[in-house]
C-alpha positions as CSV (number, residue, x, y, z in Angstrom):
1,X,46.0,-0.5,10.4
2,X,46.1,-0.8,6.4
3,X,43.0,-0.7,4.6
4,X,41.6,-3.5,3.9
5,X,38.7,-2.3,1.1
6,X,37.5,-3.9,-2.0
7,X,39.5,-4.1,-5.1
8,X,37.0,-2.0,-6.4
9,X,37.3,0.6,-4.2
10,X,40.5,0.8,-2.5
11,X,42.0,3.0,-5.8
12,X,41.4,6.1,-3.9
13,X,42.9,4.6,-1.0
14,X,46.1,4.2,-2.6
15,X,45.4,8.0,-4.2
16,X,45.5,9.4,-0.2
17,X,48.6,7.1,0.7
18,X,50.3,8.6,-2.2
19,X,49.8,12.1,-1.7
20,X,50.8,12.0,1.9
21,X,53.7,10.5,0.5
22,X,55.0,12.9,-1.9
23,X,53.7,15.5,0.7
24,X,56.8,14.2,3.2
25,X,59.4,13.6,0.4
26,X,58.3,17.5,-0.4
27,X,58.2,18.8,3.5
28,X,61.0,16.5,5.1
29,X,62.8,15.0,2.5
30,X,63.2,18.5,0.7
31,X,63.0,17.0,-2.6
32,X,62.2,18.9,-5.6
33,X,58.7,18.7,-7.5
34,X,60.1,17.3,-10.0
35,X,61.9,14.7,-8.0
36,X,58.4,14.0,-6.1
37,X,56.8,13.3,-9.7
38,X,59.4,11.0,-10.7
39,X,58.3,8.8,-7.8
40,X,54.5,9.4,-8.2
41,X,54.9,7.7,-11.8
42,X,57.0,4.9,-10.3
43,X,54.1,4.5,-7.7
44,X,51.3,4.6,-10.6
45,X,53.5,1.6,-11.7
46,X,53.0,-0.1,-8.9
47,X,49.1,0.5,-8.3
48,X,48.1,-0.5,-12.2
49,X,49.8,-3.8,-11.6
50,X,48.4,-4.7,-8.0
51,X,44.8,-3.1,-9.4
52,X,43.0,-6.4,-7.8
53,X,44.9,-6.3,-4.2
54,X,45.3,-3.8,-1.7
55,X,48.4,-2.8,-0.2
56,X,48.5,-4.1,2.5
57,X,47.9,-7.4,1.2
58,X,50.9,-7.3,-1.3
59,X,53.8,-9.7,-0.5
60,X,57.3,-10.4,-1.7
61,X,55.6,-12.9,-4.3
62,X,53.4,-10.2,-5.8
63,X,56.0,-7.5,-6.5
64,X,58.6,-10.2,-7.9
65,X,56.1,-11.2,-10.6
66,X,55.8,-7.3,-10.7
67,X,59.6,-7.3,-11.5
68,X,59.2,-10.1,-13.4
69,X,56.5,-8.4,-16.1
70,X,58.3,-5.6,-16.3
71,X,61.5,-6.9,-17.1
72,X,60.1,-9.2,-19.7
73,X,57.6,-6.0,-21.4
74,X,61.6,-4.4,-22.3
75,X,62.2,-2.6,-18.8
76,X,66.1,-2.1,-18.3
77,X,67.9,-3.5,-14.6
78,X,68.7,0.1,-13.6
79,X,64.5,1.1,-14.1
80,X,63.9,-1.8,-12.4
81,X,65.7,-0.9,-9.4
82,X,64.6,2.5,-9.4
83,X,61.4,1.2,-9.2
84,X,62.1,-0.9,-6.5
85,X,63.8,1.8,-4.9
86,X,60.8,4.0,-4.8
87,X,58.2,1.1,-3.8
88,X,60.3,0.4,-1.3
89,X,60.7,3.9,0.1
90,X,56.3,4.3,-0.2
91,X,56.0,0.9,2.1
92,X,58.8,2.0,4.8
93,X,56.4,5.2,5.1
94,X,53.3,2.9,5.3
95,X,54.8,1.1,7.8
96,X,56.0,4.1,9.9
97,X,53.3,6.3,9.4
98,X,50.2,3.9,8.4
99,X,50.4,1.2,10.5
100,X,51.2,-1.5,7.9
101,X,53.2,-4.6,9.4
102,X,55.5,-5.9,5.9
103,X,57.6,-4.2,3.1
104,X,56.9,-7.0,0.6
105,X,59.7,-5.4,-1.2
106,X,62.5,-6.0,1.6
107,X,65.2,-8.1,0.1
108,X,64.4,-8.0,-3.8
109,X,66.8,-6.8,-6.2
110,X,66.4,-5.7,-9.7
111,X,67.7,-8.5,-12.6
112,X,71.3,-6.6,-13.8
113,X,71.7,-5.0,-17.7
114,X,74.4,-4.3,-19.4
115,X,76.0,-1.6,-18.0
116,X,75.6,1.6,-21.0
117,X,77.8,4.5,-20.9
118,X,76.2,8.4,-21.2
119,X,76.1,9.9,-24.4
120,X,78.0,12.5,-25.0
121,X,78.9,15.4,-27.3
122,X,82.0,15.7,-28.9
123,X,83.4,19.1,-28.1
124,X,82.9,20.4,-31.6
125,X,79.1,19.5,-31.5
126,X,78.4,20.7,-27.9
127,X,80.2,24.3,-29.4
128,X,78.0,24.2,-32.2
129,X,74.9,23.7,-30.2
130,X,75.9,26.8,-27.5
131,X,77.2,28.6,-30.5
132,X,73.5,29.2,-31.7
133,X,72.0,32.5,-33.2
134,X,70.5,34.3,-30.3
135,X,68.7,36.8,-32.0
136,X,65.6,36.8,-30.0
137,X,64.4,36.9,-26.3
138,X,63.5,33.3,-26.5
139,X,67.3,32.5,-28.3
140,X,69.5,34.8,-26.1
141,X,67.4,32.4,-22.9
142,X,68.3,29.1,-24.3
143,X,71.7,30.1,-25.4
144,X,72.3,31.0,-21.4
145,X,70.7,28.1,-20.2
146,X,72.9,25.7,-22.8
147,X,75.9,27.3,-21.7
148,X,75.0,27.0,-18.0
149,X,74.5,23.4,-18.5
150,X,77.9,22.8,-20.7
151,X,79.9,24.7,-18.4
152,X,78.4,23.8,-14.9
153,X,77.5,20.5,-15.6
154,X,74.0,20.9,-13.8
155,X,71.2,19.0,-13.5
156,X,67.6,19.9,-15.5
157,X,65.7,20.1,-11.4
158,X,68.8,22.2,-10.5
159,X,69.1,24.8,-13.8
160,X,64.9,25.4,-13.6
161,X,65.0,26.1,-9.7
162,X,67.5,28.7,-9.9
163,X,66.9,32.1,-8.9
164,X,68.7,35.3,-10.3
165,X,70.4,35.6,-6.7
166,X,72.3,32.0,-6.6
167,X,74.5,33.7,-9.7
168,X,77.8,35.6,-8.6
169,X,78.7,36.3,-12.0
170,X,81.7,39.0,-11.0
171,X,83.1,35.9,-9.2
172,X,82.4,33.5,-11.6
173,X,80.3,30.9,-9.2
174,X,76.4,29.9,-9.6
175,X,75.7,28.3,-6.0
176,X,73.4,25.4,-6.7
177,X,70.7,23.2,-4.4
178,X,71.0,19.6,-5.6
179,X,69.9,16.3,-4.3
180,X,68.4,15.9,-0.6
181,X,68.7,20.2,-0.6
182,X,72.7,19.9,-0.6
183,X,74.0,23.2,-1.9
184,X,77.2,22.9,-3.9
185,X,79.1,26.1,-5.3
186,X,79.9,25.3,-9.4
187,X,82.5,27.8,-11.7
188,X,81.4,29.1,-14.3
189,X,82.6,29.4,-18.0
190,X,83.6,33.3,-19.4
191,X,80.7,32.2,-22.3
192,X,78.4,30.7,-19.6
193,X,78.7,34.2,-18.0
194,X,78.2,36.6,-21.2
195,X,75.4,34.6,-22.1
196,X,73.5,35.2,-18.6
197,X,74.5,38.4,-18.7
198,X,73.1,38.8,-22.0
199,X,70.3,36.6,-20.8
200,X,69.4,39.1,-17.6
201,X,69.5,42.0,-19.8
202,X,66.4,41.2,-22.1
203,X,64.5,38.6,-18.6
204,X,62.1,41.4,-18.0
205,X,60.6,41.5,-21.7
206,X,59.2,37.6,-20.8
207,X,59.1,37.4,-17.2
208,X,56.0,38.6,-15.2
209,X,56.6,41.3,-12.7
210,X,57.4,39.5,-9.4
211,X,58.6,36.4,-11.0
212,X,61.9,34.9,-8.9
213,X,62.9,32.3,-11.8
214,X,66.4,33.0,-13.4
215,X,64.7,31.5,-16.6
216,X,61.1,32.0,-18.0
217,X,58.8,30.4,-20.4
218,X,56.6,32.6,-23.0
219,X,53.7,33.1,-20.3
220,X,56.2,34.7,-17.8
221,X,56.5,32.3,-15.1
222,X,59.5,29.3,-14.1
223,X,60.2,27.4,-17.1
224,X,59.1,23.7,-16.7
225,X,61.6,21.1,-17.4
226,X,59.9,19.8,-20.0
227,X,59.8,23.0,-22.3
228,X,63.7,22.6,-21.4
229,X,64.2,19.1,-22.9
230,X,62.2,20.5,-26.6
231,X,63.7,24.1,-26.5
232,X,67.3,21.7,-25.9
233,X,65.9,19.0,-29.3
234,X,64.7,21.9,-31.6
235,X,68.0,23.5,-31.2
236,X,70.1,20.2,-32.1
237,X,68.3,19.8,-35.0
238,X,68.2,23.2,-36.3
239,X,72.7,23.0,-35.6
240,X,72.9,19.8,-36.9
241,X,73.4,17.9,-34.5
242,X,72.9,14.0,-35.3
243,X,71.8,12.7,-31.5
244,X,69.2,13.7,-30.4
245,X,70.2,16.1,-27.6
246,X,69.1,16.3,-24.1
247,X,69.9,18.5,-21.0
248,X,71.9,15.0,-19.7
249,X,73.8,14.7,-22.5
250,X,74.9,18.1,-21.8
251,X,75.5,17.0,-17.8
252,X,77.5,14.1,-19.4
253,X,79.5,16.1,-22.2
254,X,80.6,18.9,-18.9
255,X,82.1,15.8,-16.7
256,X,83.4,13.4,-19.7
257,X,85.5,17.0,-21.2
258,X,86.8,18.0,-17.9
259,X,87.8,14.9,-16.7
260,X,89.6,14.5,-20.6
261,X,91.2,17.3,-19.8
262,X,92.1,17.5,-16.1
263,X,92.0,13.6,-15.0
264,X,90.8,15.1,-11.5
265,X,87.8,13.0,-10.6
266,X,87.1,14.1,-7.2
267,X,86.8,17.5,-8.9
268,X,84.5,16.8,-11.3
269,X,82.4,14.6,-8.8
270,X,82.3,17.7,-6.7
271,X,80.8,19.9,-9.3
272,X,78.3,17.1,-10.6
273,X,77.1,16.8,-7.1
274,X,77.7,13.1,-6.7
275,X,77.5,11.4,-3.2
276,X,79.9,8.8,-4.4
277,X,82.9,9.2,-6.1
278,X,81.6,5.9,-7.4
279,X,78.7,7.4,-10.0
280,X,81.0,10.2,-10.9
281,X,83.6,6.7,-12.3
282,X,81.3,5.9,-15.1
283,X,82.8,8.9,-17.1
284,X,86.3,7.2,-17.2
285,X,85.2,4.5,-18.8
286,X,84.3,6.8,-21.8
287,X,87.9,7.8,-23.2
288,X,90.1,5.2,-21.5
289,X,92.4,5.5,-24.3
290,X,92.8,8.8,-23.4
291,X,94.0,8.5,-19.8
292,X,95.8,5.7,-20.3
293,X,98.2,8.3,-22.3
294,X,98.0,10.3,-19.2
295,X,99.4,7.6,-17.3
296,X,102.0,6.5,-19.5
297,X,103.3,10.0,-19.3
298,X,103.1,10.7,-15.7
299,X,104.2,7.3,-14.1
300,X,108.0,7.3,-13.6
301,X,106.9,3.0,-13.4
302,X,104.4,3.4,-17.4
303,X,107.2,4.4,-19.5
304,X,108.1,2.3,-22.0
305,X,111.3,1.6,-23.2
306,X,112.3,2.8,-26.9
């Protein structure tokens, strides 16, 4: 049965409910670590605001005036139900593996936002920022791992998992484990692949003997996502680059270009990994202009009259 402790003492309750939690979205689930951290955060959320009750004494009440604080401190609708999402999953395991007897989140949606499309790049700045100097070890690795996320669209979990042996470089392919451990096989560009190559040639003067990561931080081992994300800012502002980049932009500007320039969205929802062909729709939104000419010229029923 659920714990029923003191507020004062059932914190490191919640501590051992959370770690055999992330410890089965890890060994069953398959998810990546940093996946299992994105929930641990969203579970911190939800201990910091139920600090005076235990879990199992939280009801539908509690985490709607959970909702409710959040929403009102500036947290968007799609946070919201992210959160939800996540709290949701944590009681379902409670319940299956803990004996608790509610989900007090069952039923609760997140208030809607304004929907917000991605940012993008144009395609001049996303040339300019894969066009940089790579004049050093450290360069010639970001300039591969730009160009791997511009031309394969790939996620930041997916590009700091990969191993040297998921690249097939003579064929052009890097095979990819995404989402829920679903493999996908993405093309690759003819720069993405001279800068890897370029990249593999110089690996072994940063990476520790031994070490399976494709790419490596200064010390020699994986790179973590976060040096990424600064490696990806630094690199925006030193081309010029007025947004403030980010590996998703990148993930947006691949999809939003080749849909521009092919119109195939099951293709591009294929290479982005998407479940539903749904989430891969937000990127038609973002030159409708653009495929609206598309249509006028392919639709023997569009074409206007002179």
């Amino acid at each position: 049965m659920p714990d029923s402790t003191t507020p004062a003492l059932h914190s490191g309750t919640n501590q051992k409910y959370l770690q055999g939690y992330l410890a089965w979205l890890r060994n069953e689930k398959h998810y990546s670590e940093l996946t299992a951290e994105n929930y641990a955060r969203d579970l911190r959320h939800l201990f910091e605001l139920s600090a005076s009750t235990t879990l199992g004494d939280l009801k539908i009440h509690h985490i709607r005036r959970y909702i409710a604080q959040l929403h009102s401190s500036g947290l968007g609708g799609r946070s919201l139900a992210r959160l939800l999402s996540a709290w949701r999953g944590f009681f379902n395991y409670l319940l299956r593996d803990h004996g608790f007897t509610d989900n007090p989140c069952t039923g609760l949606r997140a208030p809607k936002s304004p929907k917000s499309l991605p940012q993008v790049l144009s395609p001049d700045e996303a040339t300019r920022l894969v066009d940089l100097p790579a004049d050093t070890p450290v360069a010639i690795r970001d300039k591969a791992m730009f160009e791997l996320f511009y031309s394969s669209g790939l996620r930041l979990a997916e590009l700091v998992d990969l191993d040297p042996d998921q690249l097939e470089l003579t064929e052009g392919i890097v095979r990819v484990t995404g989402k829920g451990s679903k493999t996908r096989i993405v093309p690759l560009g003819s720069f993405a692949i001279q800068a890897l190559q370029a990249w593999l040639a110089v690996r072994p003067q940063l990476a520790k003997t031994g070490e399976p990561a494709l790419f490596v931080g200064t010390r020699g081992q994986r790179i973590s996502p976060r040096v990424v994300q600064l490696c990806m800012k630094q690199w925006g502002i030193k081309m010029g680059i007025s947004s403030s980049v980010h590996p998703h932009m990148l993930r947006h500007s691949f999809a939003t270009h080749v849909l521009q320039s092919s119109g195939d969205l099951r293709a591009v929802q294929e290479m982005l990994g998407h479940a539903s062909i749904s989430t891969t729709q937000v990127y038609t939104h973002l030159d409708f202009q653009y495929l609206s000419k598309i249509y006028d010229a392919a639709h023997p029923r569009a074409k206007r009259k002179p």
